[in-house]
N, C-alpha and C positions, 0 to 999 in steps of 0.2 A: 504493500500500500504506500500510497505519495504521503510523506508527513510536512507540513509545513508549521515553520512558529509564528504566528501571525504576533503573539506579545511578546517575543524576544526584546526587543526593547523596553517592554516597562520590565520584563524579566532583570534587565540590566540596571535597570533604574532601583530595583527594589532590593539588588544585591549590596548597589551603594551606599542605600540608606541604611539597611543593616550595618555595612562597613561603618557608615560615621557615626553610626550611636550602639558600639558595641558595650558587652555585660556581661561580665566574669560568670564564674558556675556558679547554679543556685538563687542568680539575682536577674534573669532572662525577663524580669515581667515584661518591659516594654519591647522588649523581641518581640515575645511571644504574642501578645495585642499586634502588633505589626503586622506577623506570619499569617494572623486568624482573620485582619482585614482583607489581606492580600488575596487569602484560598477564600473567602466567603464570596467572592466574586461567580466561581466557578461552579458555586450550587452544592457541593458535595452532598449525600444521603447525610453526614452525620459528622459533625465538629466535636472534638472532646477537648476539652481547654484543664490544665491546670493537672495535669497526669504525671502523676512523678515527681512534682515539684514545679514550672512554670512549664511542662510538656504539651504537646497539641499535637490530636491524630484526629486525622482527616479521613473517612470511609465513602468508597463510591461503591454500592453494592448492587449486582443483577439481581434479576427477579428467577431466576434458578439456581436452587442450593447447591453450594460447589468448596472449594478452597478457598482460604483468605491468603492474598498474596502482596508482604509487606514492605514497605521500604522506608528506609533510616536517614534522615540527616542529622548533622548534630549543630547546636545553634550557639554555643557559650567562644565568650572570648580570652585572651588571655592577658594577664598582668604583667604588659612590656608596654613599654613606648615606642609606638610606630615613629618612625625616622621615613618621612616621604614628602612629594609637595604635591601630591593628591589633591584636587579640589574636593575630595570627598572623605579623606584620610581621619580618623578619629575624631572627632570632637571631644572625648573622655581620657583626660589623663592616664598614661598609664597603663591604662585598655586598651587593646585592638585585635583585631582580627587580623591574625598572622598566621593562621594554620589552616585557613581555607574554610572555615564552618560559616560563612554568610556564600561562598560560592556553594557549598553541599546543600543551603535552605535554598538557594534560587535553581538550583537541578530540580529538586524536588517540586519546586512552586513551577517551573515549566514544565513539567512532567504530569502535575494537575492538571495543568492548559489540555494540556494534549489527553486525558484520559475523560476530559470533561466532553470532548468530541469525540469521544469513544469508549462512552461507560460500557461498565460490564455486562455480559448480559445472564452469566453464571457465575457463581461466586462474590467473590466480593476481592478489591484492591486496596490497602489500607498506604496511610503516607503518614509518618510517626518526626516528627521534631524534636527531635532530645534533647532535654538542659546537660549540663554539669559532666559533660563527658571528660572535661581537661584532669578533673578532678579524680575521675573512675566510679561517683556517684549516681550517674544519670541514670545506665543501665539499670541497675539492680532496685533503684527508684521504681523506675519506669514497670519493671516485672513485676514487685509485690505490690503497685496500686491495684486495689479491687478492679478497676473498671478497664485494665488493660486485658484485652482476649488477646491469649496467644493463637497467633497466626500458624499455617500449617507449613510458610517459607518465610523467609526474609532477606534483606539484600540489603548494601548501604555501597558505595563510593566513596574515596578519600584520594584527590587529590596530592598528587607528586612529583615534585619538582628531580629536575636530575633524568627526566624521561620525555621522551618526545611528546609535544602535543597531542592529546587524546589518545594517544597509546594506551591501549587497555592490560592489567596488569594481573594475570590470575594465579592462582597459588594452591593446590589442594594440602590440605593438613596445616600444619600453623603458618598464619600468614602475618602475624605481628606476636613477638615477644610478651611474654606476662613482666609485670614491674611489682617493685613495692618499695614506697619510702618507708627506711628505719630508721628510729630518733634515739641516740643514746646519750642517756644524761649521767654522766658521771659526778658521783659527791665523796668528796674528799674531808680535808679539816683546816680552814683559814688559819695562817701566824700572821706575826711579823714576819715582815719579810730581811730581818737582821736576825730572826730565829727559826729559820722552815723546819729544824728540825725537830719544833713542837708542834709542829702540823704536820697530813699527811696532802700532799700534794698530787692532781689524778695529769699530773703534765705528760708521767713515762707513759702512765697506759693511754692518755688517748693518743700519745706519739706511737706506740704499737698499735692500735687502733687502727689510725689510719693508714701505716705502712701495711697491715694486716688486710685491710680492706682493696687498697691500691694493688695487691698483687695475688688477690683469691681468683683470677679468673685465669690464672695461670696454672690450675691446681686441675687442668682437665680429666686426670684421674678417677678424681672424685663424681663426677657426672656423667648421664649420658649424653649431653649436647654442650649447644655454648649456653655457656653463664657470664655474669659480667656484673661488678660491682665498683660503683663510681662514688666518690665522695663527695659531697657536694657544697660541705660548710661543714665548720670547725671553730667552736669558740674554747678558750681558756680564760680562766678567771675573769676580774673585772681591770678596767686599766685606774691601777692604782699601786706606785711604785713603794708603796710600803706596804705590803699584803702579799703574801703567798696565795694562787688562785685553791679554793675551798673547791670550786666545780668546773664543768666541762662536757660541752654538749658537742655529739658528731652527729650528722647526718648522711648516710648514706642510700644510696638508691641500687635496689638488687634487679636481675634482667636474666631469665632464661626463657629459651624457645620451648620448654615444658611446663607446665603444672605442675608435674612429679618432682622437675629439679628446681624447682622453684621453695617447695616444701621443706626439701634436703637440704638446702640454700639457707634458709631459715635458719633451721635446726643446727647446721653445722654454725653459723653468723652467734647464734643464742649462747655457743659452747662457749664459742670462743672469748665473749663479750662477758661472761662468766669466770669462765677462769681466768682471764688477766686482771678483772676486779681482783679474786679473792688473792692474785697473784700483788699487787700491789696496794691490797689492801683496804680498797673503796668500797663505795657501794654504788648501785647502778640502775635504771629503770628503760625498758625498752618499753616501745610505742611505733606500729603502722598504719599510716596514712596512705592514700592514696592507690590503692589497692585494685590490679590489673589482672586479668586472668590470660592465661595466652588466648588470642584468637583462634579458633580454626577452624576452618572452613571445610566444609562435606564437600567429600571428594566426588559422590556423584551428581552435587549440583557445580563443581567447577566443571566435572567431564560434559553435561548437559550446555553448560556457558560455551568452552571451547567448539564443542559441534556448531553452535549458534555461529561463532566467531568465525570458525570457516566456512560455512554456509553466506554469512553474509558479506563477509571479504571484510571483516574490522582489521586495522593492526594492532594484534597484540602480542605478548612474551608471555611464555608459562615458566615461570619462577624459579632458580634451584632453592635460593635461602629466602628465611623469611627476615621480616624486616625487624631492626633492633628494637625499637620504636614501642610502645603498648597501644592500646585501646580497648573500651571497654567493651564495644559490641563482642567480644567473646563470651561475655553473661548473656548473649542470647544463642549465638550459635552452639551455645554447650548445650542448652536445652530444644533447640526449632531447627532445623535444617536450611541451612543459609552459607554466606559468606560474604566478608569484605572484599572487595574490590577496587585495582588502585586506576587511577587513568593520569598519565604522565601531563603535567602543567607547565611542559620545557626543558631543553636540558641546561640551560642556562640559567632558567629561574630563579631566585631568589632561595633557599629554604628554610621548609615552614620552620612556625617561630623565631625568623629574622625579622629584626624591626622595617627589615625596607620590603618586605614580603608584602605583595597584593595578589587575590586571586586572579588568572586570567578568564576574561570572560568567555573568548574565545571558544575555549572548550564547554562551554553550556551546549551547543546545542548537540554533540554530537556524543556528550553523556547523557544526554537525555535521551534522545533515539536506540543507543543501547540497552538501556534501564526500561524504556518501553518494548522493545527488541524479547528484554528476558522475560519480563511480565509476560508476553505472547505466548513466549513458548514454554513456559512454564504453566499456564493459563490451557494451552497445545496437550504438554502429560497429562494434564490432572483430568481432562476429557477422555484419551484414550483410557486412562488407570481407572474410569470410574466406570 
């Protein structure tokens, strides 16, 4: 069938304004009003506002019971200063959209254009806007709200710089890394500091600490894949040159392509942060934030996408490694049968989370046409399979 975008343009127009008035995770309200005027246009069967936290799913459903077939943007920004001379470029300190989630909402809001001239006429198409994904919140939000029906697929894109325009990017098995921020606060005993030896000072252990953490990803032994642990802040005591420091807080961020080694990662991270306390004496308190599961995506709905992708002449790459990167859509493909999907933004791009990062709009239309592409033929199984 011939697709045309007839609202590409305001589609572009409503990327921007997302762009200048982005909102960190959890605090999406004025997106989300934004996204819900923008699809109220298109009619949908059925608007859900406020899912998850400031989430919005959009339902277009036929009049023949069939499969629910879903798709994911994510809507939060992040806490950098965009560095650009944009006449559209941030208007909020601090905030911006540097990781491409106002171009993943405007995929999706043209992707309604186009299902709006071609509702269902079995089943049902759902379009899900997720808050707080920078965070790893949104997902797991998004699932234990009552009002969210699990779909029977699901699908999401994430632009990617470093790859050619619209290049589609598919992956079976994990296709983004699991993360997890660990916070350890080491407590010691304040002196003078013309007496530390009536205090205990946590200087040596977080100084092993960090060497300790700096070089666990060399310890390939211990795992079955890659792992990878980065430090990312490091404080000792207060700055006050008569005081030995009393405390000491490290932050580090852990990253494997498993669950399993993700776990073991832990565990072994827990030992060690234990016994260099009891080793010099301290005490200590761990705490995780931010908390990513690996992705990974069914392998018979990547081999399903590939077919499509040669059948319809896309260009794309099938993957060897997955990406270091986390995301939380893996809280749903662990449970629904789906996958992330990446589509190249350039290879010269900017990348995500640089302050001089803009989405290219470019690629709207021709991730939209794929995204409606899979919907088909996925919409194509679920008729023969029924």
């Amino acid at each position: 069938m011939s697709i045309h975008f007839n609202d590409i343009d305001k589609i572009i127009e409503f990327r921007k304004d997302l762009h200048s008035h982005p909102e960190l995770s959890g605090k999406e309200i004025h997106t989300s009003k934004k996204i819900v005027q923008f699809i109220s246009k298109y009619n949908p069967d059925k608007i859900i506002e406020n899912i998850g936290g400031y989430g919005v799913i959009a339902v277009f459903k036929g009049s023949i019971p069939g499969k629910n077939i879903m798709f994911r943007a994510d809507m939060d920004a992040l806490p950098i200063q965009e560095e650009s001379s944009l006449n559209y470029k941030s208007t909020i300190k601090n905030v911006a959209h540097l990781c491409g989630h106002d171009g993943h909402s405007a995929i999706l809001g043209n992707l309604i254009s186009l299902i709006s001239e071609n509702r269902p006429t079995r089943g049902s198409i759902s379009f899900l806007f997720q808050p707080a994904e920078e965070t790893g919140e949104g997902a797991v939000n998004i699932i234990n709200d009552k009002n969210f029906e699990t779909p029977d697929f699901i699908f999401a894109l994430h632009n990617l710089p470093g790859y050619s325009k619209n290049e589609i990017l598919l992956k079976a098995g994990t296709f983004a890394a699991a993360s997890r921020g660990m916070i350890i606060k080491l407590t010691g005993k304040q002196s003078h500091a013309a007496e530390p030896e009536k205090g205990i000072s946590p200087a040596l252990a977080m100084s092993e600490l960090v060497t300790f953490f700096t070089e666990l990803d060399t310890m390939d032994n211990l795992f079955s894949d890659f792992v990878l642990t980065t430090v990312v802040y490091a404080r000792l005591g207060e700055i006050a040159f008569g005081t030995t420091p009393g405390n000491a807080e490290v932050m580090v961020t852990l990253r494997s392509f498993t669950d399993n080694d993700m776990q073991q990662l832990i565990e072994f991270s827990k030992q060690k942060v234990n016994g260099i306390s009891q080793k010099y004496k301290i005490q200590y308190e761990l705490s995780f934030v931010d908390e990513f599961p690996a992705t990974v995506n069914d392998p018979g709905c990547i081999k399903t996408i590939t077919e499509l992708c040669n059948k319809t002449g896309y260009n794309y790459k099938l993957l060897e490694q997955p990406f270091k990167w986390s995301e939380d859509f893996g809280r749903y493909t662990s449970i629904i049968p789906g996958a992330l999907i990446g589509v190249g933004s350039g290879e010269e791009h900017p990348n995500l989370h640089n302050p001089g990062y803009d989405f290219p709009d470019e690629i709207i239309p021709v991730s939209t046409k794929f995204l409606f592409d899979v919907y088909q033929k996925f919409s194509e199984q679920v008729k023969i399979n029924e």
